[in-house]
ZAMARGU-4260 file (C-alpha; in steps of 0.2 Angstrom, whole numbers, plus 5000, padded with zeros to 4 digits):
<rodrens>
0) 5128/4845/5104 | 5148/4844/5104 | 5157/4854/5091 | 5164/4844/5078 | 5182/4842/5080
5) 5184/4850/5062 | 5176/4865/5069 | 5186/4870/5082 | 5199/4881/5071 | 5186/4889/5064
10) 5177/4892/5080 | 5192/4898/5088 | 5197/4911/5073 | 5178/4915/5074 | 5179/4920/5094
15) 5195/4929/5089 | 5188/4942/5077 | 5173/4947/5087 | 5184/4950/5102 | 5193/4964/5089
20) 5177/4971/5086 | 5172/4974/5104 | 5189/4982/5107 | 5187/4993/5094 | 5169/5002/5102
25) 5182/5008/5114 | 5198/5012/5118 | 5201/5008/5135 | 5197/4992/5130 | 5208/4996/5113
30) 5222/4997/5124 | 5220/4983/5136 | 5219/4972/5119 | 5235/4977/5110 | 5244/4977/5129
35) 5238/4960/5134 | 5235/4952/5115 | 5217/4950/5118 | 5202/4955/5129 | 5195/4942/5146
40) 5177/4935/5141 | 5173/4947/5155 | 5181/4960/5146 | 5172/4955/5131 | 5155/4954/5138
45) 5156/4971/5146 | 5158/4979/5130 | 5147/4970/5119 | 5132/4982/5125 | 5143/4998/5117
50) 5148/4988/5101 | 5131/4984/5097 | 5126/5003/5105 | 5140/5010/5090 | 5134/4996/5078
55) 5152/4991/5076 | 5144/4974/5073 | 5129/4966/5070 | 5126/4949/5082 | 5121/4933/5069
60) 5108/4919/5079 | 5104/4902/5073 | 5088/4895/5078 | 5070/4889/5076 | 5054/4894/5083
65) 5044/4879/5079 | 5057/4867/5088 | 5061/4880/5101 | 5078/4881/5097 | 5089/4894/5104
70) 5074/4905/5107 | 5078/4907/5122 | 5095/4913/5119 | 5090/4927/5109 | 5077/4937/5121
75) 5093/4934/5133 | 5104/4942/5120 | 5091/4955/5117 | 5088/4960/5136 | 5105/4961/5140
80) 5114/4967/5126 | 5102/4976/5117 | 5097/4996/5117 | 5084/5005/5130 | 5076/5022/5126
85) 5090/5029/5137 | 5103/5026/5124 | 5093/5034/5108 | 5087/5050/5121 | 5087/5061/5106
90) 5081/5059/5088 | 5083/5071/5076 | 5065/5074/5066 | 5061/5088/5054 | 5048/5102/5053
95) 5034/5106/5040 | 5046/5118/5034 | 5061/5103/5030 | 5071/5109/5045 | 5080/5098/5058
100) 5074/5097/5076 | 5079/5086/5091 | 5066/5075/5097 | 5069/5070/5115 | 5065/5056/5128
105) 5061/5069/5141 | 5053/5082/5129 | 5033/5085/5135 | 5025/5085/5117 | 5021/5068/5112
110) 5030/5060/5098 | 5027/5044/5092 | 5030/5034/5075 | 5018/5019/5069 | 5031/5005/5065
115) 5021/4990/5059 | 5000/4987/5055 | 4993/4972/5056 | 4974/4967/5049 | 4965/4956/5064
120) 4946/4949/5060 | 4933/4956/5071 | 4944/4969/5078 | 4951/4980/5061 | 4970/4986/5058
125) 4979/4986/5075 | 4992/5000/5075 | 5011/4995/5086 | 5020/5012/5088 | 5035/5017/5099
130) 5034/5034/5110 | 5048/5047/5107 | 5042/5060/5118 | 5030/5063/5130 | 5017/5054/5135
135) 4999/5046/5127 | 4983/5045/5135 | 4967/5034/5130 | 4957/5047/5122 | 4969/5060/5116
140) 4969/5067/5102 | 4985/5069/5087 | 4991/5075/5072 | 4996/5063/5059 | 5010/5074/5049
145) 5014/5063/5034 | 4992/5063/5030 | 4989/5081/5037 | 4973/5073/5048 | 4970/5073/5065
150) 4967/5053/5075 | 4960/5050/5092 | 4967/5035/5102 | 4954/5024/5110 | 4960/5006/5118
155) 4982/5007/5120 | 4987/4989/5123 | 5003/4981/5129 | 5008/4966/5119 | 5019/4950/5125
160) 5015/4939/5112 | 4997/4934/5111 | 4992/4944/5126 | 4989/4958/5129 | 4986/4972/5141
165) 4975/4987/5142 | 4984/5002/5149 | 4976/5021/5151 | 4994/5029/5148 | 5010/5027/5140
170) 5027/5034/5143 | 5040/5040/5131 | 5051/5025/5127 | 5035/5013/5128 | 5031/5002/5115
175) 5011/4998/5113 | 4998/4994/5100 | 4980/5004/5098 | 4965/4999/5087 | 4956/5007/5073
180) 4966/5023/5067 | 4955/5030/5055 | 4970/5036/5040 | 4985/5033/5048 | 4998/5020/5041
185) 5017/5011/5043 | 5031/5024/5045 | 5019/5038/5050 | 5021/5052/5064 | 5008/5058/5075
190) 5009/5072/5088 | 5003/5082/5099 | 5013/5099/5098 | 5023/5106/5084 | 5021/5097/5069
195) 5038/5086/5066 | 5041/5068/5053 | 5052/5056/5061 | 5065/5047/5048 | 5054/5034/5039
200) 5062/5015/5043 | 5072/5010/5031 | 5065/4994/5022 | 5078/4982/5012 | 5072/4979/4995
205) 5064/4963/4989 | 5076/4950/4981 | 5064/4934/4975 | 5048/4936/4964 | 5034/4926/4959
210) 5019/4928/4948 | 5002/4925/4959 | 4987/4914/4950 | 4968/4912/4958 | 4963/4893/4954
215) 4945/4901/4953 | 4937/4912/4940 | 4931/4929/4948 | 4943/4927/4964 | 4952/4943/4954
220) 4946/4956/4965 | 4947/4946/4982 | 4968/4944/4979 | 4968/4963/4974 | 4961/4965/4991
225) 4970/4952/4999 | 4989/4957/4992 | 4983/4975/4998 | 4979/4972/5015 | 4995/4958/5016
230) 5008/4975/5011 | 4999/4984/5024 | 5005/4972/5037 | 5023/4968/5029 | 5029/4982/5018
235) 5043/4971/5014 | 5030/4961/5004 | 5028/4970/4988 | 5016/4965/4973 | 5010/4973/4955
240) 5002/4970/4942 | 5013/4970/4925 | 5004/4973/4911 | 5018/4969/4899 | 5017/4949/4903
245) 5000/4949/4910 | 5005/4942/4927 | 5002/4947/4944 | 5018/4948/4951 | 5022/4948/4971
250) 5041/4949/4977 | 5047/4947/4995 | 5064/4943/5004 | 5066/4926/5002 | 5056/4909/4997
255) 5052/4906/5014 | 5045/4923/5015 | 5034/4920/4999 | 5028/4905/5007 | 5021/4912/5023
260) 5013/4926/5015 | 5004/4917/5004 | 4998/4903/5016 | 4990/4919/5025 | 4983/4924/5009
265) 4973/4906/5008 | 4969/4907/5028 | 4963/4925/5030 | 4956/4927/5013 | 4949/4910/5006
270) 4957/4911/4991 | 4966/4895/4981 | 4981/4902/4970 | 4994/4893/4963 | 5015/4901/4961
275) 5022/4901/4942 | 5038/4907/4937 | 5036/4928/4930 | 5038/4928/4912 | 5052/4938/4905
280) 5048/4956/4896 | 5060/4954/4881 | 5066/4968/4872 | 5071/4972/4854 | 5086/4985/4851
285) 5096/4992/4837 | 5110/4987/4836 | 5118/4992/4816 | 5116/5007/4806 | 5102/5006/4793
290) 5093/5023/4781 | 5080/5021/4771 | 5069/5034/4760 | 5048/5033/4757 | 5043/5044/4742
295) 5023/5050/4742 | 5013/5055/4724 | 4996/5058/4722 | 4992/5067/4706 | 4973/5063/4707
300) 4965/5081/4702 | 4971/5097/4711 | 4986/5103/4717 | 4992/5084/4718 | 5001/5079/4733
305) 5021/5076/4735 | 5035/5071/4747 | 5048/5063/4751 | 5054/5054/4770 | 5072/5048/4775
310) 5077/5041/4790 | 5092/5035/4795 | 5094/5023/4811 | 5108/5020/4822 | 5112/5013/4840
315) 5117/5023/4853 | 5126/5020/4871 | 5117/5008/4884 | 5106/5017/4894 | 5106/5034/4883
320) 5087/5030/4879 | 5080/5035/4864 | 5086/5053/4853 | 5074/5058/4837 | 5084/5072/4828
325) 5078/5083/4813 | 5089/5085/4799 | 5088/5100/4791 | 5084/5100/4770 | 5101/5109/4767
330) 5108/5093/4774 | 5098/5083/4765 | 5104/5090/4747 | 5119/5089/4752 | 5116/5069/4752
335) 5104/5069/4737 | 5109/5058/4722 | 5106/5062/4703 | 5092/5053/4703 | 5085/5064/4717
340) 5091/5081/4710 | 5078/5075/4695 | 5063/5071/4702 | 5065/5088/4713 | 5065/5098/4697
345) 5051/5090/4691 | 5040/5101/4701 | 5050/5113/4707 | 5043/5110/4725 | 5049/5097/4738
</rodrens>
């Protein structure tokens, strides 16, 4: 639709301030923009692909899938702007030994790195993974370094969307999926030469939480399954079981996300559960200064038995944790009253 008249200023301030970041991924274009005050939308666009290349910025889309709403504008975005294998030729891994090593586009060991793993019925866990370095064949066999076991790669499939396409071979750069890896996970590295790890993908933390109840007695064990398999597929969807509150509690980055994920819960896995709001673990601390003495007789035949305990309490700093300090019995003399001093030399022992 038209932009609301109450918008343009902000528009326009908007449209200002990303023309500054592109002129800053470079300084020809640095230069153009301080000689002529600003950057043509020719200009711009040109050096859009190097801004996002030095991630001087990250681009922000509003859409909607389910109305198909600037969809199509994003995959334009994407394909245009965004980054081919040729601008990331070289990755830096480490060895087994912790050292640095350059991982490169035209290298002839294969590399690659399993970046997401979904759970499909009648087919088992479907592995997406990026090559880094050479080349993968149907068949062959790698090294999984983060679980120190070998997999064999059977079907390798290209993916657009539902479809997909069976290939014998894959390039370095290509992105593809394979089926039933016996022990290999999200974030890990398989090869086919020296031993390397690629950097794990950084995962943003969860930021919502919600504890998880089955509607039906013994559907216990089926959500433990169920929340298990759903991490597999989306790490960012964590879950635990507190034992303080008695709560299963499953956290994710947004209620949106929450939502999804537990729809695919009912779907995939049958199960009826309700969302309730996690109970809070409350805490008691010391907060003053207290003492207090216990004495112990027992003169029932024998030897007899005598003692005396003092303890003295007293809050510490937040977040020092907890300190137990033995006093030494010079030091407590030293503190003793008359009445103490007495019943000490009644016995002659303490």
């Amino acid at each position: 639709g038209e932009l609301p008249d109450n918008l343009n200023e902000k528009v326009k301030n908007l449209h200002e301030e990303l023309i500054e970041y592109v002129a800053e991924s470079d300084d020809t274009l640095l230069e153009k923009f301080f000689d002529q005050g600003g950057l043509s939308e020719e200009e711009m666009r040109d050096g859009i692909h190097q801004a996002i290349q030095d991630q001087t910025f990250v681009p922000l889309f509003c859409n909607s899938d389910t109305s198909n709403v600037g969809v199509n504008r994003v995959c334009d975005f994407i394909a245009k702007y965004g980054s081919s294998p040729d601008y990331r030729r070289i990755i830096t891994a480490q060895d087994t030994q912790g050292n640095d090593v350059e991982v490169s586009l035209d290298g002839s060991e294969t590399v690659l790195q399993i970046f997401k793993t979904m759970s499909e019925s009648h087919v088992g866990e479907l592995s997406l993974f990026r090559v880094y370095s050479g080349k993968v064949n149907t068949g062959q066999d790698c090294y999984n370094t983060n679980r120190n076991t070998n997999e064999r790669f059977g079907q390798l499939f290209i993916l657009n969307g539902k479809n997909r396409t069976q290939v014998d071979q894959l390039s370095a750069g290509d992105i593809a999926g394979v089926v039933k890896l016996k022990d290999t996970h999200t974030n890990n590295t398989l090869c086919s030469g020296k031993h390397v790890s690629l950097p794990m993908i950084e995962l943003p933390n969860p930021n919502i939480h919600a504890a998880i109840v089955p509607t039906a007695k013994g559907d216990e064990e089926k959500l433990a399954i169920g929340l298990a398999k759903l991490h597999e597929d989306d790490p960012t969807f964590v879950y635990r079981v507190d034992s303080e509150v008695k709560q299963t509690i499953i956290s994710g980055q947004g209620e949106l996300h929450l939502k999804v994920t537990t729809e695919r819960l009912k779907r995939k896995f049958g199960i009826d559960i309700l969302l309730e709001e996690p109970r809070v673990p409350y805490r008691e601390t010391i907060t003053g200064k207290g003492a207090a003495k216990y004495r112990h007789k027992k003169q029932s035949g024998g030897a007899g038995q005598f003692a005396e305990v003092w303890m003295r309490i007293e809050p510490k700093q937040r977040g020092e944790g907890v300190e137990f300090t033995p006093v030494s019995y010079t030091h407590l003399r030293a503190h003793e009253t008359r009445e103490d001093r007495g019943w000490r030399g009644v016995g002659g022992k303490k």
